[in-house]
C-alpha positions in Angstrom: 32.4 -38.3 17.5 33.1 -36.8 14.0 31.1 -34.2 12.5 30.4 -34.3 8.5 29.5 -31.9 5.9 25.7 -33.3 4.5 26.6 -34.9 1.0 26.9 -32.5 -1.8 23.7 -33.6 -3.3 21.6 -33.1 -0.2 23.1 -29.7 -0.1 22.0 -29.0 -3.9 18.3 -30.4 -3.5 18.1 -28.1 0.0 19.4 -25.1 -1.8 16.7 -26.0 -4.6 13.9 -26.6 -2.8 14.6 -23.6 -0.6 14.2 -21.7 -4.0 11.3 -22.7 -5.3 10.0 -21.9 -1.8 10.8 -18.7 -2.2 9.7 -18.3 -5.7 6.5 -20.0 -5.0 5.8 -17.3 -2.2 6.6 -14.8 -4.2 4.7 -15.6 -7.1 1.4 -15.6 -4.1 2.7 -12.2 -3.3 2.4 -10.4 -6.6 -0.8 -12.8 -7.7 -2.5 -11.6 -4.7 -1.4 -7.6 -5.6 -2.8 -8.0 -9.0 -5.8 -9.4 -8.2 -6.6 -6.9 -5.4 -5.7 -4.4 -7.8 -8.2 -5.5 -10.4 -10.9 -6.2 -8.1 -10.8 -3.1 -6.6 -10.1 -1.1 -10.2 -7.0 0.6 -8.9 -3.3 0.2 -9.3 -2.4 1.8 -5.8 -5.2 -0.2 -3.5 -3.6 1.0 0.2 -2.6 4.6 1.3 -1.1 5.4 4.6 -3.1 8.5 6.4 -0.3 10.9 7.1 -2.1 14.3 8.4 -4.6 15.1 11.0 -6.6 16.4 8.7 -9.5 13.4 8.8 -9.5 13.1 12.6 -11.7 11.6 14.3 -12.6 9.4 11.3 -8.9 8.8 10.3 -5.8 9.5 12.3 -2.1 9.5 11.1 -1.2 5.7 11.0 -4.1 4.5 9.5 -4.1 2.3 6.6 -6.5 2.9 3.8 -7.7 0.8 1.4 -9.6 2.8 -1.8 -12.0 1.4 -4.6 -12.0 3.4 -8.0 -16.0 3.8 -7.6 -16.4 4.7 -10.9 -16.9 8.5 -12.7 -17.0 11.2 -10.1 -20.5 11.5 -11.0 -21.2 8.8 -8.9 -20.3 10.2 -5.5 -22.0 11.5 -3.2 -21.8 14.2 -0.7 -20.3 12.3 2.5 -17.7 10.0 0.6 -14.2 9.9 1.5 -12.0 10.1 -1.1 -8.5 9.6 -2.4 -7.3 11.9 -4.5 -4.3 13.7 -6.7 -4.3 17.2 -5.5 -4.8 19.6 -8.5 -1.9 21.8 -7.7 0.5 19.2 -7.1 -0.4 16.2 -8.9 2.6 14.0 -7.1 0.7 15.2 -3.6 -2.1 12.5 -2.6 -5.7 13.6 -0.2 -8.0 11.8 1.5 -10.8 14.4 2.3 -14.6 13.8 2.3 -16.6 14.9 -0.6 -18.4 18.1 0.2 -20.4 19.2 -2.6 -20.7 18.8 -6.1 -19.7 21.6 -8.6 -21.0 22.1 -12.0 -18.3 24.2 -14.2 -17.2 24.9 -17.7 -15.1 21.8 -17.3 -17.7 19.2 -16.4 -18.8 18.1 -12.9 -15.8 18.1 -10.2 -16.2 18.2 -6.3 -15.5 20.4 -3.5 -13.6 18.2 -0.2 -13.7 19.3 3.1 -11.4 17.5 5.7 -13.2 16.4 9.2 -10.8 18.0 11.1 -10.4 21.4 8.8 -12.5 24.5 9.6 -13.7 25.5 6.3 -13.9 23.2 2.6 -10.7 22.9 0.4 -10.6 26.0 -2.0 -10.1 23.6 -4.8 -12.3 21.6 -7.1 -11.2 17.6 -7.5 -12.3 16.8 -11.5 -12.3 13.5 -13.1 -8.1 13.6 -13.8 -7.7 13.7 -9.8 -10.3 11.2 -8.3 -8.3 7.9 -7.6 -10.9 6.2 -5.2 -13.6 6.4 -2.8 -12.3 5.1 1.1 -13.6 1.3 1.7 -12.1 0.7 5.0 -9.7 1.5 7.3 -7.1 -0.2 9.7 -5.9 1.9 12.6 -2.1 2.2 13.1 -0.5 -0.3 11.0 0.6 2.3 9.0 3.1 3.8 11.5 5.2 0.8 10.1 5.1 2.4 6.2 5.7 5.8 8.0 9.1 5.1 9.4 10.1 2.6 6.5 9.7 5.0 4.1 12.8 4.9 1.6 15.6 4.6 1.7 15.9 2.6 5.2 12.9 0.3 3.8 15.3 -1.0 0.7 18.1 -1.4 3.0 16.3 -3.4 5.8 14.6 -5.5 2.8 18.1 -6.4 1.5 19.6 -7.4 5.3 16.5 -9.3 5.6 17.0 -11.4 2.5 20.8 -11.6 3.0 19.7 -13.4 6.5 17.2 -15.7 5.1 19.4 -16.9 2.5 22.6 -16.8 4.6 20.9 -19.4 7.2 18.8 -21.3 4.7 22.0 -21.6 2.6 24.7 -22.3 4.8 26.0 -26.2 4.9 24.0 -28.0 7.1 26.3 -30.5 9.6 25.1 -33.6 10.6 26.3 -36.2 13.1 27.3 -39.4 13.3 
C-alpha cells in the first residue's frame, strides 16, 4: 500500500474553494450586520446587560437588542432605554424612562432602574438617547462577558489558525 500526496492541482482548487467559502460567509456576516443596523436605525444594535440594576426585567447576561425610536420626544413613560450616560459619555444604561422633563435645553427624561430605590438624578437629552429596548435574550450574554478583550481577539485568531491549518493541510489519498 503506498500513500500519495493529492496532485498539486487538486490541492490549489481545495485551497481555493475553501476561500471563497470563507469569503462568501463572511461577506453574509457583515451584509447581515448592516442591514440589521439600518433597519433598526442604529450602528450598535445588541448590548450585553451588565448590572443588576433592571432586575427582574433584565438580569446580568442578558442580551439586548435596541431600536433608535426616533426623537426623545417620542417616548413614553415605561420605555426602556439605552443610553450614553451624561457624565461619562463612554459609560452605556439601560434604565426605564421615568418621566419627561421640560428644561432650558429642550425636552430630556428622567430614568429610573427596576431594581434602584429612587430615579437617576440625571436628565438623558437628545445627545444621550441611543435606543428604546425591543427584546431581550436571557444569558447569552455571559459569553460577551468573559470574552471581553483582549482574550476574545486571541481565541478569534487560534480559531482561525485551526480552521485554516486543517482545511489547508495536504490531503493524502490512497491507492
Amino acid at each position: 500500500m503506498q500513500l500519495t500526496d493529492a496532485a498539486p492541482e487538486n490541492r490549489k482548487h481545495t485551497a481555493k474553494s475553501e476561500l471563497v467559502s470563507l469569503a462568501i460567509v463572511a461577506a453574509m456576516i457583515l451584509g447581515g450586520w448592516f442591514t440589521l443596523t439600518t433597519v433598526l436605525g442604529t450602528p450598535t444594535p445588541f448590548f450585553v446587560v451588565s448590572s443588576g440594576s433592571m432586575i427582574p426585567t433584565l438580569k446580568v447576561g442578558d442580551i439586548i437588542a435596541i431600536k433608535n425610536g426616533g426623537s426623545i420626544e417620542s417616548l413614553k413613560v415605561g420605555d426602556i432605554i439605552v443610553y450614553k450616560y451624561p457624565s461619562n459619555m463612554d459609560r452605556i444604561i439601560v434604565h426605564r424612562v421615568f418621566k419627561t422633563v421640560q428644561n432650558a435645553e429642550g425636552i430630556g427624561v428622567i430614568t429610573k432602574g427596576d431594581n434602584n430605590p429612587s430615579q437617576d438624578s440625571w436628565i438623558v437629552g437628545p445627545q444621550h438617547y441611543l435606543g428604546t429596548v425591543i427584546f431581550s435574550v436571557p444569558y447569552i450574554g455571559y459569553a460577551a462577558i468573559w470574552l471581553s478583550p483582549p482574550l476574545n481577539y486571541a481565541l478569534m485568531i487560534v480559531i482561525v489558525s485551526i480552521i485554516l491549518a486543517v482545511e489547508l493541510r495536504p490531503k493524502q489519498s490512497q491507492a
